[in-house]
RODO-2510 file (C-alpha; in nm, 4 decimals, decimal comma):
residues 143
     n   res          X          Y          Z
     1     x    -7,7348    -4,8352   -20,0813
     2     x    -7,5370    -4,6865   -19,7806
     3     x    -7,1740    -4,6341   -19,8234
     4     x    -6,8674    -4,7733   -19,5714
     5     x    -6,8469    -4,4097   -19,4248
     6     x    -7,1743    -4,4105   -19,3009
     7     x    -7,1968    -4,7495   -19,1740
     8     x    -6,8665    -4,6513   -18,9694
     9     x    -7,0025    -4,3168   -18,8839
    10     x    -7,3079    -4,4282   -18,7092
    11     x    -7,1361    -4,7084   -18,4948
    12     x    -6,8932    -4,4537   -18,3391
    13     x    -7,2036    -4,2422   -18,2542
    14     x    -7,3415    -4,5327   -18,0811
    15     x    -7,0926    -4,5642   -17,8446
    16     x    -7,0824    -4,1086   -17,7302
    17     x    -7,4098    -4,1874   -17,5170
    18     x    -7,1773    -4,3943   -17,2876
    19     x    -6,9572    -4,0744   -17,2658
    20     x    -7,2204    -3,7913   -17,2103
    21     x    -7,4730    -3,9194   -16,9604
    22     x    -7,2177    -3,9457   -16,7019
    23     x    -7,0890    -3,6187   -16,7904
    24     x    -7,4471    -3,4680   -16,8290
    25     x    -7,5161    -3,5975   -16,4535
    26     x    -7,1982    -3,4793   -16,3014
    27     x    -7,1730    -3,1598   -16,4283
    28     x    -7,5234    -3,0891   -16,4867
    29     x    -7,7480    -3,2421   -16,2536
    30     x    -7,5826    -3,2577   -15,9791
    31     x    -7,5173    -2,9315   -15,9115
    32     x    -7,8787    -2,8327   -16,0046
    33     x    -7,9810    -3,1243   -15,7571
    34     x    -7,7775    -2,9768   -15,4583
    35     x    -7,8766    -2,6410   -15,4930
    36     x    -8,2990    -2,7521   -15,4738
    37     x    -8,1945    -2,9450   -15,0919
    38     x    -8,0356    -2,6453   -14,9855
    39     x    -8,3339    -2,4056   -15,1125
    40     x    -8,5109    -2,5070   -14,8122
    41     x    -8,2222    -2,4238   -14,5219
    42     x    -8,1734    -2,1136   -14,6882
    43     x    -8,5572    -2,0142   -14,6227
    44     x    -8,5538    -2,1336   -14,3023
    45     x    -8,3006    -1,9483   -14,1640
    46     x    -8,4122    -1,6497   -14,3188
    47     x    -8,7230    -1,6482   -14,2159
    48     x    -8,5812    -1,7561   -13,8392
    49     x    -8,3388    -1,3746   -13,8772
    50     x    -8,7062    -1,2201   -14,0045
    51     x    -8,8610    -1,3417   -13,6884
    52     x    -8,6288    -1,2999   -13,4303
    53     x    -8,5771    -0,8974   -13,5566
    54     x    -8,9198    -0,8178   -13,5689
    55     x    -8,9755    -0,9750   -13,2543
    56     x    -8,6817    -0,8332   -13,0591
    57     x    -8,7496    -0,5223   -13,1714
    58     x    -9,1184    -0,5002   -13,0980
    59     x    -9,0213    -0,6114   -12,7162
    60     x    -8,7600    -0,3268   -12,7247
    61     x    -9,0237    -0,1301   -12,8188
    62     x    -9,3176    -0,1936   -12,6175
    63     x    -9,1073    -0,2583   -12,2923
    64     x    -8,7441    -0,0766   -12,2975
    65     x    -8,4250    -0,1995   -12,2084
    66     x    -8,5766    -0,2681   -11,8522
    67     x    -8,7656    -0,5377   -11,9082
    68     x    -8,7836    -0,8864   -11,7456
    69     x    -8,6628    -1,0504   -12,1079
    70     x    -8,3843    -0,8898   -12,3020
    71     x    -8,4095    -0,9078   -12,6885
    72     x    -8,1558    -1,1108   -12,6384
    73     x    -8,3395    -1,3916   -12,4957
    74     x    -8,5978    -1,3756   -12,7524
    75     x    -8,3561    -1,4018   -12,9828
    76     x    -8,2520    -1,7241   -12,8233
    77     x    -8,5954    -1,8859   -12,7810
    78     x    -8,6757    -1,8200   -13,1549
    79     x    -8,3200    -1,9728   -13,2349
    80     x    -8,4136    -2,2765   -13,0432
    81     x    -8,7774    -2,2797   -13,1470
    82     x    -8,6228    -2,3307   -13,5290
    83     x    -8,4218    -2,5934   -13,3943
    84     x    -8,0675    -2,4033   -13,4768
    85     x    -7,7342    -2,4063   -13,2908
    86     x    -7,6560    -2,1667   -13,0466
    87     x    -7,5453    -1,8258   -13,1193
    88     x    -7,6732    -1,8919   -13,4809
    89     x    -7,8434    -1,5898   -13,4529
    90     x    -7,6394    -1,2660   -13,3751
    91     x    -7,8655    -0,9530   -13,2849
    92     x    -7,7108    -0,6126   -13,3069
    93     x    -7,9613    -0,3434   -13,1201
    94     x    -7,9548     0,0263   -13,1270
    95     x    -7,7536     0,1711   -12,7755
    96     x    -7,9309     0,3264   -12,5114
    97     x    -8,3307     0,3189   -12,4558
    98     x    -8,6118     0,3941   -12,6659
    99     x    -8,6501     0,7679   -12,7683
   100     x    -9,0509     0,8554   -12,7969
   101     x    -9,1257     0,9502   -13,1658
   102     x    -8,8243     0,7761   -13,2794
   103     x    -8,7433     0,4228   -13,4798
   104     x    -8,5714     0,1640   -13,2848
   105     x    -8,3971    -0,0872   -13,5609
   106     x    -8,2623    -0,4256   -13,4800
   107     x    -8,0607    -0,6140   -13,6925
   108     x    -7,9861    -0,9955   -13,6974
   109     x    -7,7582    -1,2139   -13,8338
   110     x    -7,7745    -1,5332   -13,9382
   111     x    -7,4792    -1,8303   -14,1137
   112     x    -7,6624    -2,0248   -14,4097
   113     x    -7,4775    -2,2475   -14,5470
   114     x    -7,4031    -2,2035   -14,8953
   115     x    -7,4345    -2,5831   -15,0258
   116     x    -7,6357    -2,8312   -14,7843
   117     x    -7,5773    -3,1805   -14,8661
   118     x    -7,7622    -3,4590   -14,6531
   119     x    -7,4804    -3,6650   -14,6515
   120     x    -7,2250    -3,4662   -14,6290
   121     x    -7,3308    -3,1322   -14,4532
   122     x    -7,2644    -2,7925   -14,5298
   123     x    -6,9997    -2,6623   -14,7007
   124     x    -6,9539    -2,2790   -14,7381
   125     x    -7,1522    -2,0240   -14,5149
   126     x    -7,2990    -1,7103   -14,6272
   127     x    -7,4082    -1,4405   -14,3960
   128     x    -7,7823    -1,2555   -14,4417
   129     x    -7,8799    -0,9807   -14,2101
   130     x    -8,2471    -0,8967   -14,1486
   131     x    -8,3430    -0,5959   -14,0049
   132     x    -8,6788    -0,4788   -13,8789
   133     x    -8,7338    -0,1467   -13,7457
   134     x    -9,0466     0,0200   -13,5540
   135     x    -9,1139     0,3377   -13,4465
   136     x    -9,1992     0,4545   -13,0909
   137     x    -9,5212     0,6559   -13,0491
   138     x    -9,4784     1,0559   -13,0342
   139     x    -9,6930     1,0978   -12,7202
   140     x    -9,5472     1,0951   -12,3980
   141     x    -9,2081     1,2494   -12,5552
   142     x    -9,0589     1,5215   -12,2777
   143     x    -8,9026     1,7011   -12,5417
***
């Protein structure tokens, strides 16, 4: 035979469910939700800094600062190919020409934002920097 205190017991545990799912999905899932759509903007744009470095700095490379592109403008086509917002990208190159037997490193910059929400938009930026660096050949140095 069950007691009074039981009886009362279990109907006030009947009612916590009302309490904690909504507390379970706001604090819980929800952030765990945002987070997975912005997963996908983060790799994007890091893989759009990846490209644009390796590719600006292999043009550097193979044709010098005199060429009929800067790594600028390849900077700006791969920014555009991706679909981003000018002057997403920021590319930061090594003064002067290329030096045979040396590296040439170029660095770029990209804004991710921290939290993407569909809705909403971004809120909070972050700043990555990829960097890609080649070396020039030794032959032909002058040295």
């Amino acid at each position: 035979m069950m007691g009074r205190g039981s009886r009362a017991a279990s109907s006030r545990q009947r009612g916590s469910a009302l309490l904690e799912f909504p507390l379970i999905l706001g604090l819980i899932l929800m952030p765990f939700g945002l987070l997975i759509l912005s997963a996908p903007t983060w790799v994007e744009r890091q893989t759009a800094a990846r490209d644009a470095a390796g590719e600006s700095a292999r043009y550097l490379l193979l044709n010098g600062q005199d060429g009929s592109l800067t790594a600028e403008q390849i900077v700006r086509e791969i920014e555009a190919g991706y679909g981003l917002a000018p002057g997403t990208l920021r590319v930061s190159m090594p003064p002067g020409g290329v030096v045979p037997g040396e590296s040439v490193t170029v660095q770029v910059t990209v804004t991710i934002p921290a939290v993407a929400v569909p809705i909403f938009g971004a809120i909070g930026e972050v700043d990555w920097t990829a960097e890609h660096t080649e070396r020039a050949p030794d032959y032909g140095a002058s040295r």
